[in-house]
Every structure is written in C-alpha cells, then in structure tokens.
C-alpha positions as CSV (number, residue, x, y, z in Angstrom):
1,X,3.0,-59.5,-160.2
2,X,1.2,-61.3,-163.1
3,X,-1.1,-63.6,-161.3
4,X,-1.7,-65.1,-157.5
5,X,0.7,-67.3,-157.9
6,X,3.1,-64.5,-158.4
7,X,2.1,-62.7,-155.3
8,X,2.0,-65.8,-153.1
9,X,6.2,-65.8,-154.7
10,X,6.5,-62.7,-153.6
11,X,5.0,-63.2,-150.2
12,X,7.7,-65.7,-149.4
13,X,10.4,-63.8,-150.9
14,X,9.6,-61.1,-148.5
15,X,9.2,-62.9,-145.3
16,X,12.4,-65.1,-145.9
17,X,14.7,-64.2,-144.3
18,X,12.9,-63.1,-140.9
19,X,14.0,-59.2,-141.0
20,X,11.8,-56.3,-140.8
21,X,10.7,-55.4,-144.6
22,X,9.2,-52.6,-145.8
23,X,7.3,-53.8,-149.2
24,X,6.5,-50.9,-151.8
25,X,4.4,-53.0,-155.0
26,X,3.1,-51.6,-158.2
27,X,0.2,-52.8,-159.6
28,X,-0.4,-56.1,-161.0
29,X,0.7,-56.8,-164.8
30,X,-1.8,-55.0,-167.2
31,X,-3.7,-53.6,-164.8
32,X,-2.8,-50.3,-165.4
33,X,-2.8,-50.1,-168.7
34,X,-6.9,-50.9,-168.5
35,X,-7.1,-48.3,-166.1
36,X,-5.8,-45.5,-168.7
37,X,-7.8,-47.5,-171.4
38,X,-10.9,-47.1,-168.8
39,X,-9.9,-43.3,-168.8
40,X,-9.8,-42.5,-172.3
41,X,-12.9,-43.9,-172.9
42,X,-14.2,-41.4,-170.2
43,X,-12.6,-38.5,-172.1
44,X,-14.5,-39.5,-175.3
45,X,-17.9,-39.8,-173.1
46,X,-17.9,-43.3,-174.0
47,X,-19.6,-44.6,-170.6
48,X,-20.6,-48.2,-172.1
49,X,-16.8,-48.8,-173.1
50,X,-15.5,-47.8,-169.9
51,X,-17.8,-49.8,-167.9
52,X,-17.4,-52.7,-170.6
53,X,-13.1,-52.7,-169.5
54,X,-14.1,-51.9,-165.7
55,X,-16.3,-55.0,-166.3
56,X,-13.8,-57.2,-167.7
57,X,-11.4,-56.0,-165.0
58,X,-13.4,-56.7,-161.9
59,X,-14.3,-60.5,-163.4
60,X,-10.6,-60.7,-163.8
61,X,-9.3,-60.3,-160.0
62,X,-12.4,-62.0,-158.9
63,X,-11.1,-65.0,-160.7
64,X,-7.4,-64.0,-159.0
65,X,-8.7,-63.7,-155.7
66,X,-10.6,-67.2,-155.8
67,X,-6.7,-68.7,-156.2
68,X,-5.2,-66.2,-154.0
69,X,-6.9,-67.5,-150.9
70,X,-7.2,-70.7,-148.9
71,X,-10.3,-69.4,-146.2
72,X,-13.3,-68.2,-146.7
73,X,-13.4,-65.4,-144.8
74,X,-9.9,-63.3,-146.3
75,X,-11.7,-64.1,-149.6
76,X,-15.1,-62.4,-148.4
77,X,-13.6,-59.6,-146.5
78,X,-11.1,-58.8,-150.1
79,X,-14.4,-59.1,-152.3
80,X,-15.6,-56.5,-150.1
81,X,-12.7,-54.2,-150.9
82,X,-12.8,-54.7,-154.2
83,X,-16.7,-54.1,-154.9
84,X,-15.6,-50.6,-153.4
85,X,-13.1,-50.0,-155.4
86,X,-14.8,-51.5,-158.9
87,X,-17.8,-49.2,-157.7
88,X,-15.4,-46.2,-156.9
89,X,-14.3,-46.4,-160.9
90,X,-18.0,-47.0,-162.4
91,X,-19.0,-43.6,-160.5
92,X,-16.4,-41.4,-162.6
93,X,-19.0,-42.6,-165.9
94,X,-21.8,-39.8,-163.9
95,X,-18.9,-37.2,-164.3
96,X,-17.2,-34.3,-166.0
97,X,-13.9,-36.3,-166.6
98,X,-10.7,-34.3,-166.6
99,X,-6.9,-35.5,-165.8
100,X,-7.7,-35.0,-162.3
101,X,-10.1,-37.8,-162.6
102,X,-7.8,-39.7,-164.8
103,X,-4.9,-40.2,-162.0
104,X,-7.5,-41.2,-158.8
105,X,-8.2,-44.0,-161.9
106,X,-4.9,-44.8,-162.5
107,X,-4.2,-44.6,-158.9
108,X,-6.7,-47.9,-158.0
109,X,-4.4,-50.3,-159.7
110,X,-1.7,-49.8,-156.7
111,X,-4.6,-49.7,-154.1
112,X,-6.0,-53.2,-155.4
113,X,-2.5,-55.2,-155.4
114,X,-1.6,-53.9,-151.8
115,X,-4.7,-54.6,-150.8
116,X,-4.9,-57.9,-151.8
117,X,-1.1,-59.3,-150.9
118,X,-1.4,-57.5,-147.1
119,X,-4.4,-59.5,-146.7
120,X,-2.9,-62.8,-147.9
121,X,-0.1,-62.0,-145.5
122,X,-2.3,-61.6,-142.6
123,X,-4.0,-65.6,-143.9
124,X,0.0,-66.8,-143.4
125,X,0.1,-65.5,-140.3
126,X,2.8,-62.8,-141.1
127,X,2.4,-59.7,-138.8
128,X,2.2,-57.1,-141.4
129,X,0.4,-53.5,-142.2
130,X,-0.9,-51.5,-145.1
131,X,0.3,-48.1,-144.9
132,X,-1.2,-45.8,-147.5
133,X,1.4,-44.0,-149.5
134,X,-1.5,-40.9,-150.2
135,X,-0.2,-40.7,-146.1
136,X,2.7,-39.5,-146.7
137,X,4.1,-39.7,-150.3
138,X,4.2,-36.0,-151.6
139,X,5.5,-33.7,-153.8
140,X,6.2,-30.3,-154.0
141,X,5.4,-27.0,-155.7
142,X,8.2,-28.5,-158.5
143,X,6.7,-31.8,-158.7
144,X,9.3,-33.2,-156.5
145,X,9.5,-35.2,-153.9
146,X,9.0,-33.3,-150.6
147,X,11.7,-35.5,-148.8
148,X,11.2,-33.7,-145.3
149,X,7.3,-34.3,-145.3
150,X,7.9,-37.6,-146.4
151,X,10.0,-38.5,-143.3
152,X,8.1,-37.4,-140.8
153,X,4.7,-38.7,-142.1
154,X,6.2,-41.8,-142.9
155,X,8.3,-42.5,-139.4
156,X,5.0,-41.1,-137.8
157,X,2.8,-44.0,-139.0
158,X,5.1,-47.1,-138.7
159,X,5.5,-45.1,-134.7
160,X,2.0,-45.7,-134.7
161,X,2.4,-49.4,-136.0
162,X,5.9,-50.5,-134.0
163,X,7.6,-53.9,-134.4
164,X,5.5,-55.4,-137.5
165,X,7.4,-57.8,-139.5
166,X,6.2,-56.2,-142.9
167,X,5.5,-52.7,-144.1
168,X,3.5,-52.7,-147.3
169,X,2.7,-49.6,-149.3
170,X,1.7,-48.4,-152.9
171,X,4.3,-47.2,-155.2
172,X,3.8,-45.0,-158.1
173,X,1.3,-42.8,-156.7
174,X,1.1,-39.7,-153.9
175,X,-0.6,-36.6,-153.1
176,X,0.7,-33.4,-155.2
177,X,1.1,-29.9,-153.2
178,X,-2.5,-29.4,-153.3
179,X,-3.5,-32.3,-151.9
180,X,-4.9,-33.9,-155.3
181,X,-4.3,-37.7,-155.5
182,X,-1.1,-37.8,-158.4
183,X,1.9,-39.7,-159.3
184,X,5.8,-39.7,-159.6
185,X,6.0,-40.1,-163.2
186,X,9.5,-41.1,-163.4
187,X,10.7,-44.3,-161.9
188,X,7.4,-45.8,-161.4
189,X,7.3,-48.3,-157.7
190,X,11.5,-47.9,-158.2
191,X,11.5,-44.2,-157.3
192,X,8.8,-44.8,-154.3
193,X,11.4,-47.9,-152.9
194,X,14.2,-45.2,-152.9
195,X,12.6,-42.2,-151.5
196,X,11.6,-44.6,-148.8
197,X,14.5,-46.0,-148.3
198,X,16.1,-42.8,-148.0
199,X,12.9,-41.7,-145.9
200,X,13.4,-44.5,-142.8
201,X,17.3,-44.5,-143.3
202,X,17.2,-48.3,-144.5
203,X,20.6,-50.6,-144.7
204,X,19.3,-51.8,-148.4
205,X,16.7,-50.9,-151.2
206,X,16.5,-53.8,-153.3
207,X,14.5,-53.8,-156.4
208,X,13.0,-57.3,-157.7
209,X,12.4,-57.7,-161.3
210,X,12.3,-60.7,-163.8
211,X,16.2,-60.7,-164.5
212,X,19.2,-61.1,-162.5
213,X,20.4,-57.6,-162.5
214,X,22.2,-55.2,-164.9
215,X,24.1,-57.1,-167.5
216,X,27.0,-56.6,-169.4
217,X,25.2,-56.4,-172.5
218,X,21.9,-56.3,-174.3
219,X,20.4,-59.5,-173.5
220,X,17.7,-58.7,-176.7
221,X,20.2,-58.2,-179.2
222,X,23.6,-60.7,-177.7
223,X,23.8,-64.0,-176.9
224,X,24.8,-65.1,-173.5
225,X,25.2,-61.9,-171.4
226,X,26.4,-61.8,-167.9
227,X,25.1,-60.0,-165.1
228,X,27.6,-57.4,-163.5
229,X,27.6,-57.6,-159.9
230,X,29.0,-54.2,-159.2
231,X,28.3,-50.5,-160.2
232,X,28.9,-47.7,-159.0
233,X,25.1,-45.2,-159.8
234,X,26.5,-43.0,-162.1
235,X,27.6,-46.3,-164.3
236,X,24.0,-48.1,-163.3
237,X,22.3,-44.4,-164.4
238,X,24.5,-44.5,-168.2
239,X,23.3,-48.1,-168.8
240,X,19.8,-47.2,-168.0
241,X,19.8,-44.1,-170.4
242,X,21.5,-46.6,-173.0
243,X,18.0,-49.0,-172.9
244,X,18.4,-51.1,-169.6
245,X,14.9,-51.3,-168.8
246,X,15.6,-52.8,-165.4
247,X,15.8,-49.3,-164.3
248,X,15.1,-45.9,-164.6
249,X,17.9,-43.6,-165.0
250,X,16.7,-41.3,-162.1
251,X,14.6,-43.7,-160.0
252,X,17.5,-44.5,-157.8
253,X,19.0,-41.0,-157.4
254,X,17.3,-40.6,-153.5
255,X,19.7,-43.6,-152.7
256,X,22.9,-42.4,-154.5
257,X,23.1,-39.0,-152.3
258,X,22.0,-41.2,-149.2
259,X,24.4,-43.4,-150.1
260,X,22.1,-46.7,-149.5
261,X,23.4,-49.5,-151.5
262,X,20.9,-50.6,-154.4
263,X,20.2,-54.3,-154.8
264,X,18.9,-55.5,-158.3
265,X,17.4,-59.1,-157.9
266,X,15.2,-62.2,-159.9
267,X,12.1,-63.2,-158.5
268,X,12.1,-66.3,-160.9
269,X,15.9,-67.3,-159.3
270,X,16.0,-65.5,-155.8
271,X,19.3,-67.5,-155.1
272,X,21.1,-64.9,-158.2
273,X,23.5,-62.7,-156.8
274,X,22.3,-59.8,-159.1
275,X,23.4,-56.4,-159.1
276,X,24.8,-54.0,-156.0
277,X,24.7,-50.6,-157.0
278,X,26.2,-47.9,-154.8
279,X,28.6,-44.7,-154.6
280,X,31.8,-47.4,-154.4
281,X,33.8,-47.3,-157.8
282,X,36.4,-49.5,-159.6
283,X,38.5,-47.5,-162.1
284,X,40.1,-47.9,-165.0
285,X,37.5,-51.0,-165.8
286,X,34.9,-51.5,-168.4
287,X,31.8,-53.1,-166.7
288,X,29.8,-53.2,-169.7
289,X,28.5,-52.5,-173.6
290,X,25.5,-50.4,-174.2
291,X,24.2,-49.2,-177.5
292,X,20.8,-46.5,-178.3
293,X,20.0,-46.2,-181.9
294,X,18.7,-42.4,-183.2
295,X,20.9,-40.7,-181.2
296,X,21.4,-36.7,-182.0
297,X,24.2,-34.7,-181.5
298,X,24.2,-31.1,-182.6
299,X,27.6,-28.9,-182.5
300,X,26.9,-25.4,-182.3
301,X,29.7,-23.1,-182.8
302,X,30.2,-18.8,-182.9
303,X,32.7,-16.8,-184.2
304,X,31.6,-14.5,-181.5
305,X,31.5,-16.8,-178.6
306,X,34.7,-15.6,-176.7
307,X,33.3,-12.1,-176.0
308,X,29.5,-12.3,-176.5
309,X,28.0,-12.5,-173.3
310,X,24.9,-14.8,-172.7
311,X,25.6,-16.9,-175.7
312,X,24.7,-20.4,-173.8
313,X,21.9,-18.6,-172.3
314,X,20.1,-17.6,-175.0
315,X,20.9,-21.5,-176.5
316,X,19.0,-22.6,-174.1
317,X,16.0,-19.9,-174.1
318,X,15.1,-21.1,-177.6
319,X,14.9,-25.0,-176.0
320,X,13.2,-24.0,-173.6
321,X,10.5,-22.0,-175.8
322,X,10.2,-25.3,-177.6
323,X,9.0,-27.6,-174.7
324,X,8.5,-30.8,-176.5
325,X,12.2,-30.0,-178.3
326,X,13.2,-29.0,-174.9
327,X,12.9,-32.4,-173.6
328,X,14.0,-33.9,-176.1
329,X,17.3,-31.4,-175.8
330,X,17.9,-32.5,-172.2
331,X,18.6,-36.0,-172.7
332,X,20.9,-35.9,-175.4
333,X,24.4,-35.2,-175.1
334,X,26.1,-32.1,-176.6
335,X,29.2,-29.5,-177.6
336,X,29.2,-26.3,-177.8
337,X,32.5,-24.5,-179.1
C-alpha cells in the first residue's frame, strides 16, 4: 500500500464480496526501509539523523492521513495514535541502541498501516477489529513458528471478538520465545497470511500483489508472458527460488501441509483470475520457464566413498563451520558420487 488511495483500494477489495475476512497487511511502501535507516543512524549515535528521517516520516503520514479520511473525528483520533507512535521512536534517541531496539523500530511500520486502514474501516461502516499479532504470533526456541500457541491465542481473541466482518492484523512481526518483540524473517506479511490461515483452518489464503499471479516466464526479461492459473506448491516453491518475486519460496509452506489452496491475485485488476496454488498436480506438463544467473554447482567425488563411513557427514560439518558458506550451500543444488 503506497498511498491512501491504495488503502481505501484495498478496503473495498476486502469487504467485496460480504464474507468474513481476516486481513494480515504489511507496512506501507517505504516505510520500512526509513525505519531501518532510522535504526542505523541509532547505531552510529547519530540522534539528529534519526530524528531528521523520524521527522520526515511523521510529516509524511500526516499528509496520508489528511486524504485518508472524510470526518474529522477518525482523523483526530489516528493523529492521536500516531503522535504515540512517532513519540515511541524519538525515545530510542535517549538509549543504548542494540538489535533488540532495532526490531520494536522496525516493528512500528506494521503497527501504523493497521492502525490506520482498521480505523478507515470503522468511517465506512464495516464491522471490523484490530487484533495484535504480538498476541499471538510466536516463535519458538528454533525461531519457528510455534503453530500450537498460535492457534489457541489466535481462536481465543477472534472468541473474544465473534461475528465481525473483518479481522485485521500485522504481518511480518511477532514475539520470539522470550517474549521480545521480533520478526519472521522469511516470507515477510506472506508467511503471517499462511500460518494464519493454517492457524483458523481457513477455505483460502490469498495473497494480493501488483501482478496477476505466477507467470509462465520472466515478465522483466520476455515479452508478453502469461500468468499460469495452476500450480501445484512444490512447482510455485521452484519458480520462486528461480526469481519470482511474487513469493517467497517458504512463505507458503504452513498452507501446502494444511493443504489450504493459495490464491495469487492483482490489486490493480481484481477481476484477473491469477494464480491457485495447492497440493493438486498435472503431470507430464511444463507450466513454465525460469532462469537464475550465478548459479554453483560443485561435484564432489571419493575413491573411498563406498566403505568410509560418515563421508556426507563430515561434508556437511565443514558447511556448517562456515556459516555464511553454509547458507549459501543450502540453497544450491548438488551431487555427490
């Protein structure tokens, strides 16, 4: 969501088509990136560029939430909000600044946009609640997502909030197993939709972006692509390792083992068919062409493989003593004779 206008799109998008929604929203378009730029000024100890951007920033959705709204009173009562949250950031400039600091920063961008649409919902008259996802998004121990906790905090609140037309939350961010405000990482608002989805055992996740789904090639590089209308997850997950931005290659992996379909949608043509992604397959057919460039592959072979024990293992051990290359080694593809 780039602008009011964007968000006042999205609002009707949502309430379109009468059903109960749950709405998971990330933060709106360069917000977040002024956060972390907010942030590493605060590492430096730079106080007057931090509160230069956090300037800038506030001025910025002041202007937005001038167009946003049509009475005077959802306009005070968001201004309200935000002075908190604009005075919330300038009070990390009086402190020792570490990356625990950093992500209840980075978190506000989330807070803000949720904020702001569930209160133009309420001006349209659309019966609809914020629920905060630092209620019941967590991870665990691993930096997973702690799908049991999840659940039950999650059904717990909308039990507490029954029959509302629209169930807005942040994505992107949660509590870790400490209780310290964090985020998924991977995935982004994507991952949050599906471990929802998954969470309140809902018919369809569908995820809206500026495109009409996955396509059958590289819309940057050829000329008249198509979208492809059905894929089955493990296809959707080898196109997004292969550069199709429109998703994350692990953001939808809650739904594949739920087996929720996946929806891919346009908000800038809602009437596209898009994408449907789920566990259904078609064989023996090509959906589509990918291409990565500086791809890797290493071959590693041993005369002594057949009978020395722990070969792989100790492969492996050297990755994984190498944590950058150990990444780096997970993600490519490789054969060992």
């Amino acid at each position: 969501m780039g602008s009011a206008e964007r968000m006042k799109n999205v609002s009707k998008l949502v309430t379109a088509s009468g059903e109960p929604v749950f709405l998971v929203l990330s933060a709106m378009s360069g917000t977040t990136n002024s956060l972390i730029e907010i942030s590493n000024y605060l590492y430096k100890k730079n106080t007057v560029g931090a509160l230069d951007v956090i300037n800038n920033l506030e001025r910025k959705y002041k202007n937005e939430i001038k167009a946003l709204y049509s009475t005077e009173e959802m306009l005070k009562e968001t201004e309200e909000t935000l002075k908190g949250i604009f005075d919330y950031l300038r009070s990390f400039t009086k402190e020792f600044f570490t990356s625990f600091e950093e992500k209840k920063i980075v978190a506000q961008g989330e807070i803000i946009s949720t904020n702001m649409m569930t209160n133009y919902m309420r001006e349209q008259g659309v019966d609809v609640v914020l629920l905060s996802a630092l209620d019941f998004m967590r991870t665990d121990k691993n930096a997973e997502p702690d799908g049991l906790y999840i659940r039950e905090k999650l059904l717990n609140l909308m039990e507490q909030n029954p029959g509302k037309q629209v169930y807005i939350t942040q994505g992107f961010i949660c509590r870790n197993a400490y209780g310290e405000i964090d985020n998924l990482l991977r995935g982004g608002s994507d991952y949050t939709a599906s471990i929802i989805g998954v969470g309140i055992n809902a018919e369809e996740i569908q995820i809206w972006t500026d495109i009409d789904g996955m396509h059958n090639n590289d819309p940057r590089i050829v000329e008249k692509t198509d979208p492809v209308h059905r894929l089955n997850f493990e296809e959707a997950a080898e196109l997004a390792y292969f550069g199709a931005k429109i998703l994350h290659p692990t953001c939808v992996q809650p739904a594949k083992f739920a087996g929720i379909p996946v929806r891919l949608l346009n908000t800038m043509d809602p009437t596209a068919e898009g994408t449907v992604i789920s566990n259904d397959s078609e064989p023996h057919k090509i959906k589509a062409v990918a291409a990565k460039d500086n791809i890797t592959a290493i071959k590693i072979k041993s005369s002594r493989m057949l009978l020395a024990a722990g070969f792989l293992r100790k492969v492996f051990e050297i990755f994984e003593t190498y944590q950058p290359v150990s990444t780096w080694f997970a993600h490519r593809r490789w054969v060992c004779r």
